[in-house]
C-alpha positions as CSV (number, residue, x, y, z in Angstrom):
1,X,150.5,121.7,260.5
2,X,149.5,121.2,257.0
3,X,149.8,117.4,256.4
4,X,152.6,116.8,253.1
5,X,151.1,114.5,250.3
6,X,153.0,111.5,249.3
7,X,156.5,111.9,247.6
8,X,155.5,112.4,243.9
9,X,158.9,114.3,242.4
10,X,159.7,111.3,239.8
11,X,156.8,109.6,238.5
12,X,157.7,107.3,235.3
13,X,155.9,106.1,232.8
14,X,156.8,102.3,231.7
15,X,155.2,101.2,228.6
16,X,152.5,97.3,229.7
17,X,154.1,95.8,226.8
18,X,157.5,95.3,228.1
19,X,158.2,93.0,230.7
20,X,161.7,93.5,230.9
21,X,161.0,97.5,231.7
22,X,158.1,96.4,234.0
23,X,160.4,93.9,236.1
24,X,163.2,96.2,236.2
25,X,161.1,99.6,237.1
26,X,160.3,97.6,240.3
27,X,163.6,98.7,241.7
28,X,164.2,102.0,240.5
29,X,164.2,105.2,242.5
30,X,160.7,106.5,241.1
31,X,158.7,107.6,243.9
32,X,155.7,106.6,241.3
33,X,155.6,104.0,238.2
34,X,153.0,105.4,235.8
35,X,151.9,101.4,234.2
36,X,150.8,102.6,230.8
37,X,148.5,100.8,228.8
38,X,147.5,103.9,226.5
39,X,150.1,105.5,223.4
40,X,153.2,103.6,224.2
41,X,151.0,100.0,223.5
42,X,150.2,99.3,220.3
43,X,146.6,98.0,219.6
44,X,147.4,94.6,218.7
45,X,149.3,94.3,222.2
46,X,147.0,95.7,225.2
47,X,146.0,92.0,225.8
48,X,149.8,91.0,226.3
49,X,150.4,94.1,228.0
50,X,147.7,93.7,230.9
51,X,149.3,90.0,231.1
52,X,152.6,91.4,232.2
53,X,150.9,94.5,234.2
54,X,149.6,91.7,236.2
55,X,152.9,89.2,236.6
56,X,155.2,92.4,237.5
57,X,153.4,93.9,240.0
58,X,150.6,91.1,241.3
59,X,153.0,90.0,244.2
60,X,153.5,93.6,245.4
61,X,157.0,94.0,245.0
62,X,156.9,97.4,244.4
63,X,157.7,98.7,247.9
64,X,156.7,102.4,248.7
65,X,156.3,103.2,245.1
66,X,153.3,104.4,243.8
67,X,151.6,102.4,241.6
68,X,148.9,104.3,238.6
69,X,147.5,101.5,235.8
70,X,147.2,104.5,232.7
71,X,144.2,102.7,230.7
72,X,143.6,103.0,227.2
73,X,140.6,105.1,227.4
74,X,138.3,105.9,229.8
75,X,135.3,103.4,228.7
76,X,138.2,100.8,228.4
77,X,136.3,97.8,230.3
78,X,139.6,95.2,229.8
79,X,141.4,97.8,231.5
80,X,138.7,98.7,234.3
81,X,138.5,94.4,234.9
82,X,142.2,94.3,235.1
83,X,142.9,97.4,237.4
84,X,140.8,95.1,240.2
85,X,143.3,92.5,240.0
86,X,145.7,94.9,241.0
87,X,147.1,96.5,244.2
88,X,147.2,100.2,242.6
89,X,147.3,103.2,243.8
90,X,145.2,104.6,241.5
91,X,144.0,104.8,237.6
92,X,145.0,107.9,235.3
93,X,142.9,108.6,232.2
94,X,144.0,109.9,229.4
95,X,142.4,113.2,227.8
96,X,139.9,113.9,230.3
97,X,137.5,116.7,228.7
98,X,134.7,116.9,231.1
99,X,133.4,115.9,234.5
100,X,131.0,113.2,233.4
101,X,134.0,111.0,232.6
102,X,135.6,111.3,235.6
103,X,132.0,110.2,237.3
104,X,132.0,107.7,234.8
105,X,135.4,106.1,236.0
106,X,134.5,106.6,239.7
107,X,131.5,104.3,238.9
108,X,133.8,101.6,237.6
109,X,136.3,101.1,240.5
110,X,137.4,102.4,243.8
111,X,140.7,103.3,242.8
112,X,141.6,107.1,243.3
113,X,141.1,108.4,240.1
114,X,144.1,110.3,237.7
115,X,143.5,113.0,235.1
116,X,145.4,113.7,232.0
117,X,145.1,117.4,231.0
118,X,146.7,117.4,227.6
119,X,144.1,119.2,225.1
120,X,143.0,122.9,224.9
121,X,139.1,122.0,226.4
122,X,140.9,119.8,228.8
123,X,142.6,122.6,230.2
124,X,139.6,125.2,230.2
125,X,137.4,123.1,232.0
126,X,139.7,121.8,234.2
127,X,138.1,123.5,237.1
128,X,135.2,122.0,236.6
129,X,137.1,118.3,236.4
130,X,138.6,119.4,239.0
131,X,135.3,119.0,241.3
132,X,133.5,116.1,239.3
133,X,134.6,113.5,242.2
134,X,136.0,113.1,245.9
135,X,137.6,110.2,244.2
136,X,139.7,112.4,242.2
137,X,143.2,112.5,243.6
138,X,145.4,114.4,240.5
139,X,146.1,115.9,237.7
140,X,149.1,114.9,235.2
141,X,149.9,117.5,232.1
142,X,149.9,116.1,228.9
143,X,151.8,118.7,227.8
144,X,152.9,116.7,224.2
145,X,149.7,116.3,223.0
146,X,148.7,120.2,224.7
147,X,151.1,121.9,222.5
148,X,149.9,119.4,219.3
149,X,147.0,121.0,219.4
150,X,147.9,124.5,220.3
151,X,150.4,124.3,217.8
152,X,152.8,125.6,219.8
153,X,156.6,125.3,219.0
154,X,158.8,123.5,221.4
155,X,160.6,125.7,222.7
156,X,163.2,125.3,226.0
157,X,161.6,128.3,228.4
158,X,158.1,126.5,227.1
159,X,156.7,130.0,227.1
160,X,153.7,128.8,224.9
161,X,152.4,126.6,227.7
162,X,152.5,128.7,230.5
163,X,149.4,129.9,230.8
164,X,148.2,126.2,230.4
165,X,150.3,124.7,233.3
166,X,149.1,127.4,235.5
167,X,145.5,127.1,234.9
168,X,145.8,123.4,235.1
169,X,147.7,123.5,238.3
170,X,144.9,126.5,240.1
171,X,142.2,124.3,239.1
172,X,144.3,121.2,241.2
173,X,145.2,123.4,244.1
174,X,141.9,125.1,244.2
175,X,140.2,121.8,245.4
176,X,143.4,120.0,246.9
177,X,144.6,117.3,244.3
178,X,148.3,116.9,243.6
179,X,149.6,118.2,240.2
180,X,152.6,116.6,238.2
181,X,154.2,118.4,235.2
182,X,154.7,116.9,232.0
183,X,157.6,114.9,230.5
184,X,160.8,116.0,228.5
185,X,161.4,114.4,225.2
186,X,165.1,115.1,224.4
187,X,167.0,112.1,226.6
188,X,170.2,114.1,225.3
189,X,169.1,117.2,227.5
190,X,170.1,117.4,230.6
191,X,170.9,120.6,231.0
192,X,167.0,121.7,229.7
193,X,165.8,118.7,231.5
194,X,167.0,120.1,234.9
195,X,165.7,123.2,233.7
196,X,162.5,121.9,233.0
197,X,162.1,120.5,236.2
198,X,162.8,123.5,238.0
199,X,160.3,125.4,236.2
200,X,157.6,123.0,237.5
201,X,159.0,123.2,240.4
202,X,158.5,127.1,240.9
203,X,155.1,126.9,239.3
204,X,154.2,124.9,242.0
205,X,154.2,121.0,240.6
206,X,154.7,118.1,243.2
207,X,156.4,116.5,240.5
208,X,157.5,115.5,236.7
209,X,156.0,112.6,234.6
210,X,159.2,110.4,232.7
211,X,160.0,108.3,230.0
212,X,163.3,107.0,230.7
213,X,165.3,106.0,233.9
214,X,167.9,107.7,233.7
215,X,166.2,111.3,234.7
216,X,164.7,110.1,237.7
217,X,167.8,111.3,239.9
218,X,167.6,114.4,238.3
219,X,164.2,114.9,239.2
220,X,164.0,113.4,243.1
221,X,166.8,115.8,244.0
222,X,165.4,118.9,242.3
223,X,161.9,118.6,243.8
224,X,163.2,117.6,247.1
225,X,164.1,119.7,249.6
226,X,167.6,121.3,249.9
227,X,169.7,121.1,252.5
228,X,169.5,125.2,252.9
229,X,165.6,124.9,252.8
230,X,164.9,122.3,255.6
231,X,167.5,124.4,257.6
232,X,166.2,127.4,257.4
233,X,162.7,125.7,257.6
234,X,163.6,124.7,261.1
235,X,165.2,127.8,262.3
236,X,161.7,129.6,261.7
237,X,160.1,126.7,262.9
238,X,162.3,127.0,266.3
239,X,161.8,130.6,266.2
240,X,158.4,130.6,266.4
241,X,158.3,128.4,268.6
242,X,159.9,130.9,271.2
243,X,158.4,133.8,269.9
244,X,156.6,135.7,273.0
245,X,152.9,134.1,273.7
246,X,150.2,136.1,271.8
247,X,152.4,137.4,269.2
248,X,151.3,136.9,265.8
249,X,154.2,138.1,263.4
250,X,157.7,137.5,264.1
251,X,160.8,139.3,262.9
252,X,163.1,136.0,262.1
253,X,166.5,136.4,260.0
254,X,165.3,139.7,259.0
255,X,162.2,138.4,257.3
256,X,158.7,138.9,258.6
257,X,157.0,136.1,259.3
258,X,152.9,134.6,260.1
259,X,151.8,131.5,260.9
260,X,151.1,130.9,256.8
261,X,155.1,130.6,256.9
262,X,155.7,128.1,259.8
263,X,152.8,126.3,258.4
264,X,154.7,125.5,254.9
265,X,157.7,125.5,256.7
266,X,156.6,122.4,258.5
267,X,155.2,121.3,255.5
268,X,158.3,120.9,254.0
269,X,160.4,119.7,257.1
270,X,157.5,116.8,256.8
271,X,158.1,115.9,253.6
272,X,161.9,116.1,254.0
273,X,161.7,113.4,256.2
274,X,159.2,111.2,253.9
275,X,161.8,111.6,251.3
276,X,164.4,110.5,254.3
277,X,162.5,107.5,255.0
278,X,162.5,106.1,251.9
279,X,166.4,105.9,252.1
């Protein structure tokens, strides 16, 4: 059985310099809390910021979430000293260009290791990123700054960033790493929020990255598993199971089926019951 990765369908961002959004992010529903020291923290606050980074999540409170310290930039040494002090699970950088950085951060602590993919080089070379490290763990689309520089219009089928999402996401899947899609601006969108997410979702994204709480429901149910999927994942699963010994295609619910199929239907049955465990 292919092993599921970690629950990843609602990872939010929560800006260092706000201890009020720190302390309360400890108890939302994220499966992941994104602690960002980068663009949402002014220059003249990072110090104050990794102060409250360290006082909100020092004593571990954070229960099965999944903690990523975002640093300021890559070389950031504050940031590197600070993300020691901490019980993470891992350090993203932001606009990772080429390889040599992510060697560079690998070098500087034993954290798993993050990639933002948010400019056009970023996104050509992220095969190459992709490889730099066995310390690398994901990839998350910056997909604000992508379309900055693309000058691409904003558009609610994001058409113009297709082709970057998908090459971002081969170059993940092509040596294993998880993949989260980027966030949605307009809070007063649901309806193209939802939207959004299912759009990562059929791409292939484990997840979407988030800047406010209140779309975090939205996104744990819609990359979970539905009820339909895990039940028709364990009819095929049963199915095969009694399939006559030494076949190796089955005809189930008038579909054809291989081993490729049980394979991701266990998959999901797997994470189903991650998702289950985490009440």
């Amino acid at each position: 059985m292919i092993a599921p990765v970690r629950p990843r369908r609602s990872m939010l961002y929560v800006p260092g310099d706000k201890p009020r959004a720190l302390a309360k992010a400890m108890a939302l529903p994220a499966d992941g809390l994104i602690l960002d020291l980068e663009d949402a923290v002014a220059p003249g606050n990072k110090h104050a910021a990794r102060q409250a980074i360290v006082e909100a999540v020092a004593d571990g409170g954070h229960g099965a979430r999944e903690l990523i310290l975002r640093v300021s930039a890559a070389d950031c040494a504050e940031d590197f000293v600070l993300a020691e002090r901490l019980p993470l699970d891992g350090v993203l950088l932001p606009k990772v260009e080429d390889a040599g950085t992510v060697r560079g951060a690998a070098e500087r602590t034993p954290h798993p290791i993050w990639c933002m993919i948010e400019t056009p080089l970023g996104v050509l070379r992220a095969p190459e990123i992709a490889a730099a490290s066995a310390s690398l763990a994901g990839f998350v689309a910056g997909t604000n700054d992508l379309a900055k520089d693309l000058r691409a219009r904003h558009v609610p089928d994001r058409a113009p960033l297709l082709t970057s999402l998908s090459l971002v996401l081969l170059a993940a899947r092509a040596h294993g790493l998880a993949a989260i899609d980027g966030v949605h601006l307009d809070l007063d969108d649901a309806a193209g929020f939802e939207a959004a997410c299912r759009q990562g979702l059929a791409l292939g994204f484990d997840g979407k990255s988030l800047v406010h709480p209140g779309t975090i429901d939205a996104a744990n149910r819609i990359f979970a598993p539905s009820p339909d999927e895990i039940a028709r994942a364990r009819e095929m699963v049963a199915a095969w199971e009694a399939r006559p010994a030494g076949t190796g295609v089955a005809r189930i619910g008038g579909t054809m089926v291989e081993q490729l199929h049980v394979d991701e239907a266990e998959r999901l049955l797997a994470f189903a019951e991650m998702i289950e465990a985490r009440g």
